[in-house]
C-alpha positions as CSV (number, residue, x, y, z in Angstrom):
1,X,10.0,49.7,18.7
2,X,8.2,47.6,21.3
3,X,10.0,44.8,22.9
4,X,8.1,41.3,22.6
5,X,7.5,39.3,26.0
6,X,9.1,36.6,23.9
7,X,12.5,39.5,23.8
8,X,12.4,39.9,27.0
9,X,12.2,36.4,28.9
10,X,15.6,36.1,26.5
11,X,17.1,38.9,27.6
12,X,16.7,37.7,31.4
13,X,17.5,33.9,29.9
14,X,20.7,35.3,28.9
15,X,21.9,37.7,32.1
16,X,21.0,34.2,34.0
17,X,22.9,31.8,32.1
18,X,26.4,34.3,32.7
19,X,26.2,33.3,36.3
20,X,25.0,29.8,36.6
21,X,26.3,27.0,35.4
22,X,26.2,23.1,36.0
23,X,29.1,21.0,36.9
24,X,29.2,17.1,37.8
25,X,28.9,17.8,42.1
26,X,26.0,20.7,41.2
27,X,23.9,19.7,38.0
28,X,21.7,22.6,37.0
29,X,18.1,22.2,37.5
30,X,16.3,24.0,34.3
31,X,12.5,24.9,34.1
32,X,10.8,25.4,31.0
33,X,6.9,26.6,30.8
34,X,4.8,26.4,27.7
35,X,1.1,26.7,28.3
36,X,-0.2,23.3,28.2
37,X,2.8,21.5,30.5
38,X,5.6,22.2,32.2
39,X,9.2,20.7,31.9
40,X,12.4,20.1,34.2
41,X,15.2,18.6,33.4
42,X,19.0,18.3,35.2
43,X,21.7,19.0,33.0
44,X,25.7,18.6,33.7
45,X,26.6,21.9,31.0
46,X,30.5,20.5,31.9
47,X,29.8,16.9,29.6
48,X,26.4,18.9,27.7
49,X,24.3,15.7,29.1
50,X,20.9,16.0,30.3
51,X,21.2,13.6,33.4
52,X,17.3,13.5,34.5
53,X,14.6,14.5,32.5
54,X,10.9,14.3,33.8
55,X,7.3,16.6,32.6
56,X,3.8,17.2,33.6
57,X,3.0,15.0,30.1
58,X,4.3,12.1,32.4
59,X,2.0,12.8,35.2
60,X,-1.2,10.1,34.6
61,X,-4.7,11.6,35.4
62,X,-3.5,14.8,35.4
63,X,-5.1,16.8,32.8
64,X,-4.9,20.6,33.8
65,X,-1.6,22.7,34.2
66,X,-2.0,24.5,37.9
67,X,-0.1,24.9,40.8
68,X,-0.5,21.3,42.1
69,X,0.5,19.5,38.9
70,X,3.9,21.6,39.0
71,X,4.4,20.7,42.6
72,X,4.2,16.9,41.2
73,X,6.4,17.5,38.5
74,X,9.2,19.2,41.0
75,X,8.5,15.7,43.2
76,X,8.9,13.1,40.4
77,X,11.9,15.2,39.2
78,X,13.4,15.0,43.0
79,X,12.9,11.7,43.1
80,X,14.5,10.6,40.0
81,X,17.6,12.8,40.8
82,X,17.9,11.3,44.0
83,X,17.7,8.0,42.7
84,X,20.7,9.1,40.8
85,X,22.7,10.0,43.4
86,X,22.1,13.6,43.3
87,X,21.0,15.8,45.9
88,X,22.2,19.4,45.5
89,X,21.7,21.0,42.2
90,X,21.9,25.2,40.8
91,X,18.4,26.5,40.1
92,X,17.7,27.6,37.0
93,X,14.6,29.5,36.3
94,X,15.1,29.8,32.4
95,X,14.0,33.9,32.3
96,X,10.9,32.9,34.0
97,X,9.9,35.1,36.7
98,X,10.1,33.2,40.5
99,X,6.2,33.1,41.1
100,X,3.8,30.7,40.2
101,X,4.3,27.5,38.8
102,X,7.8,27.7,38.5
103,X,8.0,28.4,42.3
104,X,5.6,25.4,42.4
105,X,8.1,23.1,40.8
106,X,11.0,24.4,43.1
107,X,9.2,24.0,46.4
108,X,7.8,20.6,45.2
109,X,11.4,19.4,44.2
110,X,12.7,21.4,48.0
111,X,9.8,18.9,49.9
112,X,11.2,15.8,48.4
113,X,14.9,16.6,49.9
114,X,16.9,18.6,47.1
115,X,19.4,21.3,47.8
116,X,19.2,24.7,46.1
């Protein structure tokens, strides 16, 4: 029996999860990547509470999903966290692979100042 793509990103969603977690001093930072947009949000797993929540379907006069967009969207997230008072949070890379826009969003989120 073949294993799906879909089976596997859960598999690595899983082994991820076991080792990172969010607390209220380190929020974790989750990525989620469908094919049209692209979605972060910061979550404290200690209270279950999604403290900052931000999307490339925010972004105005941005159409297309590339490499750029997901830079934005790892800016505007930054921002908001910072506004917020937070400014070192765990990466979490949601059984996506590090490449691509995912890294995108990270290095866009490292330019405005976060720590991870």
């Amino acid at each position: 029996m073949k294993i799906s793509k879909k089976d596997s990103r859960f598999k690595r969603k899983v082994r991820i999860r076991k080792k990172i977690n969010g607390s209220q001093d380190r929020p974790r930072l989750v990525v989620f990547r469908s094919n049209r947009h692209i979605y972060a949000q910061i979550v404290n797993d200690e209270t279950s509470r999604t403290l900052v929540a931000f999307s490339s379907q925010n972004l105005e006069g941005e159409s297309r999903l590339n490499l750029e967009t997901s830079k934005n969207v790892g800016k505007m997230i930054a921002e908001k966290a910072m506004n917020q008072n937070i400014d070192t949070v765990v990466f979490d890379r949601n059984g996506y692979y590090y490449h691509g826009r995912v890294k995108a969003l990270a290095d866009g989120a490292r330019e405005m100042g976060l720590k991870f």
